[in-house]
N, C-alpha and C positions, 0 to 999 in steps of 0.2 A: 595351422595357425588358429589361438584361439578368436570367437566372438563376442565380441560386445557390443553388444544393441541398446541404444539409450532414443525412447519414446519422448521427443516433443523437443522443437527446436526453438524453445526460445533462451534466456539468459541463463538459465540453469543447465540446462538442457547442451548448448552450444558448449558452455565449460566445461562439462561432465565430455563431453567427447573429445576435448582439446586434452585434458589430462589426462583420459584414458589414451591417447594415441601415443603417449608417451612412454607407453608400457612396451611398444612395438607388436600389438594386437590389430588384428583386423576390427576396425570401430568403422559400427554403420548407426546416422542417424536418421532419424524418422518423423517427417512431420505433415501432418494433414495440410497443412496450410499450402497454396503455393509459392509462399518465400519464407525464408526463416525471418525471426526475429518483428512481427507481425505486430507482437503488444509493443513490446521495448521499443521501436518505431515513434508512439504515442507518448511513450511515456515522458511524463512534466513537459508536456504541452509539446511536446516533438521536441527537447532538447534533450530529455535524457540526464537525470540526477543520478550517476551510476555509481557515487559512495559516498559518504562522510568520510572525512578527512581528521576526526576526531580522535583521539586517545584510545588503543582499542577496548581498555577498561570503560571507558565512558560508552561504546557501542551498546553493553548488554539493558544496562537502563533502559535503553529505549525500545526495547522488545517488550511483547508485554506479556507473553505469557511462556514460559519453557526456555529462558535463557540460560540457563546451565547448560541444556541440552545442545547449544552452541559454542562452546567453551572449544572443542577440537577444532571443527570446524571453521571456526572463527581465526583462532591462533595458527591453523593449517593456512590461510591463504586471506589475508588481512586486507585493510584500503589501502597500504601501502603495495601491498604484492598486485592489488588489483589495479591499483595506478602506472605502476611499473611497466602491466602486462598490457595494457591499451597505449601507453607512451610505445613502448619496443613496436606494437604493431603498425606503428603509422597513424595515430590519433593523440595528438597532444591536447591533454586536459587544461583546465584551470579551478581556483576554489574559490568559490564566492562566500557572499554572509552566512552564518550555520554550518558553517566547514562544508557548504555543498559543494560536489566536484561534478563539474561538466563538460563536452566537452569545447574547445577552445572557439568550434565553428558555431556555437549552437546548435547541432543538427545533429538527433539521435542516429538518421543513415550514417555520418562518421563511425559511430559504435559497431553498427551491425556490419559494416565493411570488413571493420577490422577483426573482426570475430569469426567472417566467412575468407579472408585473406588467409586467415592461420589453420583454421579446418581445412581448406586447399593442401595449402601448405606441410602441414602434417598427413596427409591423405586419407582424411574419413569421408567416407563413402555416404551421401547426403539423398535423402528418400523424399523428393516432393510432390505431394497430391496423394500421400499413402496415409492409410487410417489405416491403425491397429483395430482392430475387431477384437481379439483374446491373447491371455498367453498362457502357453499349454507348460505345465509340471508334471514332473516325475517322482513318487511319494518317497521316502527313504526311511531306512529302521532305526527307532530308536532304539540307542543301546544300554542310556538305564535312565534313571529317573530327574537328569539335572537336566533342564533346558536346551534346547537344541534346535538345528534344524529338523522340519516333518518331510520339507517337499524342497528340490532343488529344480532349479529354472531350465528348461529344457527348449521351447519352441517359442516366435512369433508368429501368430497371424493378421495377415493385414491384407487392407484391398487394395489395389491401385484403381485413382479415381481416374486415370487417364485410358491405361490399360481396359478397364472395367473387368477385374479380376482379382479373385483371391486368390494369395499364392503365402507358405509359409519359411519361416529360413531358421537355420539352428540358432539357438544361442548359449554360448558358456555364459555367460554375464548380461545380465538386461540393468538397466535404470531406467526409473520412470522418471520425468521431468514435466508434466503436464500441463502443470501450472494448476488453479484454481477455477472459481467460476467468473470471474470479472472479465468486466471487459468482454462479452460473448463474441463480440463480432468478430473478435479475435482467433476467435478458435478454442478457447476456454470454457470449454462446456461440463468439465468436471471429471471425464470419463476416466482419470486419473484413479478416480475413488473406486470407482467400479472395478477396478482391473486391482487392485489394491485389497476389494473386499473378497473378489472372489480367490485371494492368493491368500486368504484368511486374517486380515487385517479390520483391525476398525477404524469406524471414523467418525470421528468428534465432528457435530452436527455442524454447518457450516451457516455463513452469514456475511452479507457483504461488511467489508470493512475502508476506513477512512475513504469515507462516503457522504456526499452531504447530507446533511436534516432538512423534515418535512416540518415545517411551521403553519402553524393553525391562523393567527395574524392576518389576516388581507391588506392591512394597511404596509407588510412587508413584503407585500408580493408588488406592492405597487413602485416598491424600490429596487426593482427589477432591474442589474448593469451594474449598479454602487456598490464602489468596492471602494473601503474604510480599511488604513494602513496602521500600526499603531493603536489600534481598542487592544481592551481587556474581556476576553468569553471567559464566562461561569456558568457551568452548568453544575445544575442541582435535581437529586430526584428523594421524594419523599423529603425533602429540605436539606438531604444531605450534599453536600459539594463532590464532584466526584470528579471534577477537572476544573484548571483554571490556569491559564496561562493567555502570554500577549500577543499578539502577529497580525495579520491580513485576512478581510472577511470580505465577503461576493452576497451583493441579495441577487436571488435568481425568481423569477416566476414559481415556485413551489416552497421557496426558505432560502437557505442559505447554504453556502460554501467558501472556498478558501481554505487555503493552508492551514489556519486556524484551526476551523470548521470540522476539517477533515480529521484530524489530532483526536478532536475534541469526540466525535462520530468512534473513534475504536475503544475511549475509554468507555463511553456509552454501550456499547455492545458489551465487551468485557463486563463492565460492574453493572449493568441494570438489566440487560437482556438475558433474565434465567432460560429461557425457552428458545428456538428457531424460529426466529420470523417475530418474537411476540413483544413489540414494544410500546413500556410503560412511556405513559405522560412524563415527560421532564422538563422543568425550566430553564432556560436561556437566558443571561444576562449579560447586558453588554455595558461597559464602562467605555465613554466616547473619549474622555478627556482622563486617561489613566495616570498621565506623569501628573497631576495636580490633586490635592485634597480636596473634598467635597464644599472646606470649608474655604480651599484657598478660591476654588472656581465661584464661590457665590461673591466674595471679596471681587473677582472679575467682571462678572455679569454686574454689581452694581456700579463699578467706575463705567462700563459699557453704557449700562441706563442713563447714568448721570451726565453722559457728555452728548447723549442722543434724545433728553427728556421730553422735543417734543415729535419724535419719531414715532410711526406704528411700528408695532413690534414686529409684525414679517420684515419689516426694513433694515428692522437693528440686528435681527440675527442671524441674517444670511452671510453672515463675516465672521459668523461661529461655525457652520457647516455645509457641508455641498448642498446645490441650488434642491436636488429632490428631496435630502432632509427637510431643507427651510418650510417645505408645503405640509410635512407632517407632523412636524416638532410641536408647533402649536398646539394641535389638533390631542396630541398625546399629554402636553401639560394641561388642558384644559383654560387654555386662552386665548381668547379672540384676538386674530391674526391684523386684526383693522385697529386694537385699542392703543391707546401710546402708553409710554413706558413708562411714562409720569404718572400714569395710573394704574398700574400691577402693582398688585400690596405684596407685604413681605412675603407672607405665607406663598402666594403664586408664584412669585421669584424661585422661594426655596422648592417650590413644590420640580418646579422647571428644572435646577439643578439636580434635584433628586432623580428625575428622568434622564438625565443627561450621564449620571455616576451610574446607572442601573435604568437600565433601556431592558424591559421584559418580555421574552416572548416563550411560546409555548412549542414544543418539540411532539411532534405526533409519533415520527417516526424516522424513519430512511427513505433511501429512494432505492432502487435496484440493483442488481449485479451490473447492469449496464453501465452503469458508473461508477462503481466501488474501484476503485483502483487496487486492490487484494480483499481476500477474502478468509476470513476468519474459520479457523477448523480447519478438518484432514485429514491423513494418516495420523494417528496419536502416536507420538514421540517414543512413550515408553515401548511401544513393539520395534525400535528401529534403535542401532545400536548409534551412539551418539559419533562415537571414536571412528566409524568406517562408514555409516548413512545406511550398513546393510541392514536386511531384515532380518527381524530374529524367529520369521518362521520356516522360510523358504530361500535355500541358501543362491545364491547370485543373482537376488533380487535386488537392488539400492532404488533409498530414495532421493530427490534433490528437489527445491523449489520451494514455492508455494502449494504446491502437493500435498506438504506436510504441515500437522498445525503448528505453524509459526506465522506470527506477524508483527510487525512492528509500526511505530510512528513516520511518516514523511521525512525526508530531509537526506533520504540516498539509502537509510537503512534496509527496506524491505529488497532493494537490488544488492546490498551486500552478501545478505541470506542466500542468496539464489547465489552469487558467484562463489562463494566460500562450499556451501551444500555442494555445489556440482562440482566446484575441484576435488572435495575430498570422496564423495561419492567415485569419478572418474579414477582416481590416482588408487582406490582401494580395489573396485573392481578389475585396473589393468597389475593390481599388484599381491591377486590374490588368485591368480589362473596358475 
């Protein structure tokens, strides 16, 4: 009977072994961690956004870089097929705003149940507290000059952390599923790349992705908890706009975050980080009151003035925003918090509003893998055949996951990658033995 070994047991990873078991192969999976499913656990706050529910045409927009390179993939095993496949196993979903699909209990454990109910189920043979160490090839001849395999997959080695022993097993078929660098506590340390480079693969430099920003601002560190529903983020670098869209913003102790935020953070990497690690100054703008025109909200503020004329103005405009704003609004329009309203001249009015349409802050940087929710770069796409997920240097290598460079925006996408990647990666490997 042949083998198929697929390294790392999280969402890519668990699928790639439910498909391949289907081939009726001995599938063994392998995961350092001691439970599967360890990030997916975490993931959107422990409830788990495990697809857009959207158009599959609409899915690839939201990728941001190599979405062709999901065209199989994607049409191989869809949010439909992946809703289906969590509904049959005992986890009934639902679709919230943004076509996000969760599941019904809020609790990503519902997810991971049902993914270790059908690996049971199917009977793949599940390796916990084991680290791969290497994986050994066998070179093969080329027999003329068109593209081909060099080396075809021959061994695992790995340790048992329990055991304390290395021991190695055959393999017809390996996947790697590793995941990326995010999230470390996770188990996400990269070693993906490693095992990838030395099977002669490259790898496009990596970088955390939808990740917060570090803001330079002290006065927004001081709004540390407030989270603003409904703003508009714009960011800009060198004056160019290179994102701008509406949603939910987090001030945290270092800058900011939130769904937004986070969006906003992979277009940032993408268009302005030429380098690993090396990030340009970029501006920040936040629009607080975005369903109104700059000219309709000044029109606001002075019926506001006019029916409060002999109020101090901390008193009139804590009815425009939460109580932590009211203490810095002031402070950023350049007006005393103690004057009344009867006496702010026009220019100050306007100047206030103009704060309020375009609230500016400065962007230093990112924060870490530790918080990147994925991670940017990876296996580079063009050495991995799109159609099967195999390699195209080392034949019954596949990849699956965030392993590979792909990433996408928030809202279920980057877990569709990984379920779609690891079906077809699974269903290629047990149907090419």
């Amino acid at each position: 009977m042949a083998k198929i070994v697929i390294i790392g047991g999280g969402a890519a990873g668990m699928m790639a072994a439910i498909a391949a078991s289907d081939g009726g192969h001995s599938v063994i999976l392998i995961e350092k961690n001691e439970k599967l499913g360890k990030k997916l656990f975490i993931t959107g706050k422990g409830r788990c956004n495990v697809t857009n529910a959207c158009e599959t045409v609409d899915f690839f927009p939201n990728v941001l870089e190599h979405a062709k390179f999901l065209y199989s993939a994607i049409y191989s095993f869809d949010h439909d097929a992946v809703m289906d496949f969590f509904e049959c196993a005992g986890c009934p979903l639902k679709v919230e705003r943004g076509q996000r699909v969760f599941p019904k209990s809020d609790h990503s454990s519902d997810i991971i149940k049902a993914l270790e109910l059908t690996l049971r189920e199917k009977g793949v043979k599940i390796l916990l507290n084991t680290e791969v160490k290497r994986i050994i090839t066998t070179a093969l001849e080329i027999e003329n000059d068109k593209k081909s395999h060099c080396a075809k997959v021959s061994k695992v080695v790995f340790f048992d952390k329990v055991a304390k022993k290395e021991t190695e097993i055959l393999a017809d078929k390996l996947i790697i599923a590793t995941g990326g660098c995010s999230y470390v506590l996770t188990g996400s340390t990269g070693d993906g790349y490693q095992f990838a480079k030395e099977c002669g693969h490259s790898i496009i430099p990596t970088m955390p992705a939808l990740v917060p920003f570090v803001i330079e601002e002290e006065w927004c560190h001081q709004l540390q908890g407030l989270s603003l529903k409904n703003v508009q983020a714009v960011v800009e670098v060198d004056r160019k706009t290179i994102y701008s869209d509406f949603g939910e913003l987090l001030f945290t102790h270092y800058g900011v975050s939130g769904p937004l935020i986070l969006s906003a953070s992979s277009y940032y990497v993408h268009k302005a980080c030429k380098e690993n690690n090396r990030y340009p100054r970029a501006k920040l703008f936040i629009d607080l009151k975005p369903a109104i025109t700059k000219e309709q909200l000044d029109k606001r503020i002075l019926r506001v003035f006019d029916e409060n004329k002999n109020k101090q103005f901390k008193n009139v405009i804590n009815s425009l925003f939460p109580a932590k704003l009211t203490s810095i609004m002031p402070v950023l329009a350049g007006i005393d918090s103690d004057k009344r309203v009867n006496e702010i001249t026009k220019e100050e009015r306007q100047h206030f509003v103009q704060i309020m349409k375009h609230l500016e802050l400065t962007i230093t940087g990112l924060r870490d893998y530790n918080e990147a929710v994925i991670t940017k770069g990876g296996v580079a796409t063009k050495e991995v055949s799109p159609s099967t997920m195999e390699s195209k240097f080392v034949e019954g290598l596949y990849f699956a996951g965030e392993v590979l460079d792909l990433d996408a925006l928030t809202g279920g996408f980057n877990l569709q990658i990984a379920w779609s990647t690891g079906f077809l990666a699974g269903r290629s490997a047990a149907s090419h033995i």
